[in-house]
C-alpha positions as CSV (number, residue, x, y, z in Angstrom):
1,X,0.0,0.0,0.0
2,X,1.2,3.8,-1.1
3,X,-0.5,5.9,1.7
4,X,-3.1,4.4,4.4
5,X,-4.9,7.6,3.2
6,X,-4.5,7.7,-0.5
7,X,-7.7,8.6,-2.5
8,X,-8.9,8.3,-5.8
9,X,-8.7,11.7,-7.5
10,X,-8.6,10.7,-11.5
11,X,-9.7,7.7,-14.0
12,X,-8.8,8.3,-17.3
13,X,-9.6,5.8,-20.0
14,X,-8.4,5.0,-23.4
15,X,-11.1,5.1,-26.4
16,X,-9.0,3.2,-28.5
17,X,-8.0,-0.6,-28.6
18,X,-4.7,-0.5,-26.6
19,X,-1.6,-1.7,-28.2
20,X,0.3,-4.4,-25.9
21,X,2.6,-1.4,-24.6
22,X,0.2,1.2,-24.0
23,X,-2.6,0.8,-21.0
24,X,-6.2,0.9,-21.0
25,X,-7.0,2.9,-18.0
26,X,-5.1,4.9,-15.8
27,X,-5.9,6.1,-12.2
28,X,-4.3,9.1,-10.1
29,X,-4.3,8.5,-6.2
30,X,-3.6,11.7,-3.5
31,X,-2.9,11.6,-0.3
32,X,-3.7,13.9,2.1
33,X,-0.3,13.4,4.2
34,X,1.7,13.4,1.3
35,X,2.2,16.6,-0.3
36,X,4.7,16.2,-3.0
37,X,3.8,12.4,-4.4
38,X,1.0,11.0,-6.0
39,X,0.6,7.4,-7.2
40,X,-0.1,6.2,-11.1
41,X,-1.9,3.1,-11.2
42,X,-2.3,1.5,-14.7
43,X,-3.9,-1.2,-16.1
44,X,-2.4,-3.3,-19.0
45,X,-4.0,-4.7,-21.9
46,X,-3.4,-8.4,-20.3
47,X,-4.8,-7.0,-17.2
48,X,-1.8,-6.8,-15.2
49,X,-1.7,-3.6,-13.0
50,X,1.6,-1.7,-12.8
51,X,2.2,1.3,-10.6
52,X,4.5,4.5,-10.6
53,X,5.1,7.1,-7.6
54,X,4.9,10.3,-8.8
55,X,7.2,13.2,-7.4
56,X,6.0,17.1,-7.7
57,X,7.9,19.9,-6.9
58,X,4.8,21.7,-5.8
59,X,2.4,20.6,-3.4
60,X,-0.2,18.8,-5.0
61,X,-3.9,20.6,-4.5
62,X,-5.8,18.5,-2.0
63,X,-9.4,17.3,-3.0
64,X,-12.3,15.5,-1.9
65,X,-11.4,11.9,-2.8
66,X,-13.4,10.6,-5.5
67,X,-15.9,7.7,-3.9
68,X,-17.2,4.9,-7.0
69,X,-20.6,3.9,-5.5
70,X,-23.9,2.4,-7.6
71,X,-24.2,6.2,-7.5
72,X,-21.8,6.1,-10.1
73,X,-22.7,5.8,-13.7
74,X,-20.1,3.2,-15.4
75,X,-17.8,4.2,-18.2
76,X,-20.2,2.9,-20.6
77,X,-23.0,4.4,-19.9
78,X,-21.2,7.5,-19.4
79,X,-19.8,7.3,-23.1
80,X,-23.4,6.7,-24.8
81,X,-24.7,9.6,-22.6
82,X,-21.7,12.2,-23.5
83,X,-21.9,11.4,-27.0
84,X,-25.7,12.4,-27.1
85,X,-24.5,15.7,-26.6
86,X,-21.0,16.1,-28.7
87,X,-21.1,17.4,-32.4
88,X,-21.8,14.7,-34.8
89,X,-19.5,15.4,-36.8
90,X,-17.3,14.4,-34.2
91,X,-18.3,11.9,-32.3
92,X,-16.2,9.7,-34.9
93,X,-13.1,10.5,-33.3
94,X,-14.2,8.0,-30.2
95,X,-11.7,5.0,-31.9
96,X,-8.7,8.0,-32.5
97,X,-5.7,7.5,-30.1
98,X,-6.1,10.8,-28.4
99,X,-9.7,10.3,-27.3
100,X,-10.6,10.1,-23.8
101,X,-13.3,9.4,-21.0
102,X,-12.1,10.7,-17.6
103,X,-13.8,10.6,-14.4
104,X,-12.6,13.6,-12.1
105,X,-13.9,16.7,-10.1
106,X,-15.4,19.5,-12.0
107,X,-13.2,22.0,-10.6
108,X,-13.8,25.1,-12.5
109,X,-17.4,24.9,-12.0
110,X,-18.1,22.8,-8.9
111,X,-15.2,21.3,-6.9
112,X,-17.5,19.2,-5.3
113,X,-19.3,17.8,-8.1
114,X,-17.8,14.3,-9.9
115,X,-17.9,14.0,-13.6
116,X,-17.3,12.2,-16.6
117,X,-15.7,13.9,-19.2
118,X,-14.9,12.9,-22.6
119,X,-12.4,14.6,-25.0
120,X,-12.8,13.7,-28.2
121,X,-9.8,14.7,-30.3
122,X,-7.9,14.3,-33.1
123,X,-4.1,13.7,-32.8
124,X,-1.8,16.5,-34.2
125,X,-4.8,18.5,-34.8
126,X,-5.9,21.2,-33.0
127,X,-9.6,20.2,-33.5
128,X,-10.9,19.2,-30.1
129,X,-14.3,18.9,-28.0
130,X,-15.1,18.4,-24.4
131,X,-18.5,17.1,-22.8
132,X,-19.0,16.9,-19.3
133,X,-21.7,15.0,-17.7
134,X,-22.7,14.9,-14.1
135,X,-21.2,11.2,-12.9
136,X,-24.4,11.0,-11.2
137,X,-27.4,12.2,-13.1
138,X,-26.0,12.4,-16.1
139,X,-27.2,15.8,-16.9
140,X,-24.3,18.1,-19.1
141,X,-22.1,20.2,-17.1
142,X,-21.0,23.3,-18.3
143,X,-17.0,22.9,-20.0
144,X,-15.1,25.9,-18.7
């Protein structure tokens, strides 16, 4: 174990079939005794878990830890809801290697609030959107 108080502060995962090097999800863990560390947790393609211990030279911002109840809508059903809402036109860009569905706090609008956001992008082009949907109701947040 990293920290006995370590927290879940980030998910992100991968919209794209993950080659044999690269992982399919990642997860960011804080703790609240440990100012200048975080923890990397990654899960592999053949579903081994690896982990990295992340050093910052500044403190890292303390938040509410991030709690994954029934509350919580999954990753799928997050995707389907977010993509109601993106731009058709770009909605195809779900597959492209720089396309992502993160679960994090809304900090710029509500630091309290949990969503799902999904980025869908383009690589090497400048060409991106952001959707953010409550974790919880589903309802679209506003994108800062």
């Amino acid at each position: 174990m990293w920290k006995e108080d370590a927290y879940l502060a980030e998910v992100d995962i991968r919209l794209r079939k993950a080659t044999s090097r690269s992982a399919v999800a990642s997860a960011g863990f804080q703790s609240a005794s440990e100012e200048h560390e975080s923890l990397l947790v990654r899960l592999h393609p053949d579903t081994s878990v690896s982990s990295e211990t992340i050093a910052h030279e500044l403190p890292v911002i303390q938040a509410e830890p991030i709690v994954v109840d029934e509350s919580v809508l999954e990753s799928s059903a997050a995707l389907e809801l977010a993509l109601e809402f993106a731009d058709p036109s770009m909605s195809s860009l779900v597959g492209s290697g720089c396309s992502f569905l993160t679960l994090e706090r809304a900090f710029a609008v509500d630091p309290r609030r949990v969503v799902w956001r999904l980025t869908l992008a383009e690589c090497l082009s400048p060409e991106t959107e952001y959707i953010s949907i409550d974790a919880r109701t589903g309802e679209l947040v506003p994108y800062p």
